[in-house]
Phi, psi and omega in degrees: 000336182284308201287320190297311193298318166274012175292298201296347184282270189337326197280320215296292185300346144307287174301326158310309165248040147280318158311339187247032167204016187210100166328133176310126154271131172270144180197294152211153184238132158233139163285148150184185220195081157083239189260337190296174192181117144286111181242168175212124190249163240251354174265272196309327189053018165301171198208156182218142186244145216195164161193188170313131161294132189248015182236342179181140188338145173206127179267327192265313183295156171249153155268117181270110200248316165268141143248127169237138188253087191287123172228170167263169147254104171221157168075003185108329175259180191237061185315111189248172171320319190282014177255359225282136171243200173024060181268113160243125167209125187240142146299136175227176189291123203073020159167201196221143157273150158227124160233165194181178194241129162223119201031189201271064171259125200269162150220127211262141169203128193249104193234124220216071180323129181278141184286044202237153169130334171274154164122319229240163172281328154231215206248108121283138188190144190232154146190189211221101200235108173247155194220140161246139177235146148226136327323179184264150188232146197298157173245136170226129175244148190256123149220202220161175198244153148255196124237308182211171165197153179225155177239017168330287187264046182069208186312100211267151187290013146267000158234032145267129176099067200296337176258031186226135150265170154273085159339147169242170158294079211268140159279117178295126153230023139203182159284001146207057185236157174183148203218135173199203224205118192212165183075164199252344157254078196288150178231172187286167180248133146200142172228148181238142182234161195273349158260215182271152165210130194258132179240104155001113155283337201258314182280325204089023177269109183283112192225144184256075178290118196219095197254010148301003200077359180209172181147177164231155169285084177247155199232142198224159147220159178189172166302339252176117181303336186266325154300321211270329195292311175270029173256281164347337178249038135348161129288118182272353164289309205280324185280323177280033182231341195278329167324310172274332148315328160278318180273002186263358164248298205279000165236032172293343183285096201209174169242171180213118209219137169310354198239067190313359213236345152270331161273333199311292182328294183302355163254352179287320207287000000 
């Protein structure tokens, strides 16, 4: 337990001062939880929902199973990522925060791997990607499919062309349920939204309408369309409280130090 305790300082201290000698590169801030994994990348604010391969070992890839795109409706136009100004997007413990400007609408958007997925024999995992405008402005989220994606070599080409998805062959199972296929090691899909979501006859483009200025997302995966599906009717309030309640107990454990960028290490660590 000592040789462990002293692993984890040295690694603390490292990483500190790698921090302190090296500029932030904006690129994606992530988040997980067990196998699920979240990303927000740090120009573009597009977002992703990801997990693991299960057929087989990946040291650099992810299985890309969401893509989410945040837009607006406001005047009659569609205000997309690529206009987004004033972009700040931070990881905090159990998920990524974002915020930015799409003309002047300020917007917030909070994405969150759910604390589900251990325990159980297969592979399940959620998670809660919610968006706020001030003022509030209609919301449109694009959403949309993978297959892998790796962020090794900085911006990987599923998150070039930052207002666009893949449509999937996605199935309406109500007005605001939806079900597909997803990944490149696939998995079943099913996402709910707290507004309507409307699906393209003509493209297959799947959009998430939130005409108060705010909502959630919430996105499941499993083997097996009817687990992911009753993964999907979560609380998602309840569930995102539970997130922030786990990780405020799990980092009662900490240091405090004159060197902020040595406790950040010691709590990534």
């Amino acid at each position: 337990m000592k040789r462990r305790h002293l692993l984890a300082s040295l690694a603390a201290i490292l990483l500190s001062s790698i921090a302190s000698a090296v500029d932030r590169v904006p690129m994606e801030r992530m988040a997980a939880y067990h196998r699920s994994v979240i990303v927000t990348h740090e120009t573009d604010v597009t977002s992703a929902f990801m997990t693991y391969f299960k057929s087989h070992p990946e040291q650099i890839k992810h299985d890309f199973l969401v893509k989410i795109v945040p837009c607006l409706d406001k005047d009659g136009t569609i205000p997309a990522p690529s206009n987004a100004t004033d972009v700040h997007v931070e990881d905090f413990p159990g998920g990524v925060q974002a915020k930015f400007k799409l003309g002047e609408v300020e917007v917030t958007t909070d994405f969150a791997p759910m604390l589900v997925g251990r325990g159980v024999q297969y592979w399940k995992g959620a998670a809660i990607y919610s968006i706020f405008t001030n003022p509030p402005t209609p919301v449109l989220l694009r959403v949309g499919g993978g297959t892998s994606v790796s962020f090794l070599t900085g911006t990987p080409p599923a998150f070039v062309g930052p207002d666009t998805v893949s449509p999937k062959d996605a199935q309406m199972l109500d007005n605001n349920t939806i079900a597909f296929e997803s990944g490149e090691d696939p998995f079943q899909i099913a996402v709910r939204a707290t507004g309507v979501l409307d699906r393209s006859a003509d493209t297959g483009q799947v959009t998430a309408r939130f005409a108060g200025g705010s909502g959630a997302l919430v996105m499941a995966y499993a083997d097996t369309a009817d687990k992911a599906l009753e993964l999907s009717k979560i609380d998602a309030r309840a569930e995102r409280k539970a997130v922030d309640e786990y990780y405020a107990n799990l980092l009662k454990s900490r240091i405090e130090t004159p060197d902020a960028n040595l406790n950040a290490a010691f709590r990534a660590a």
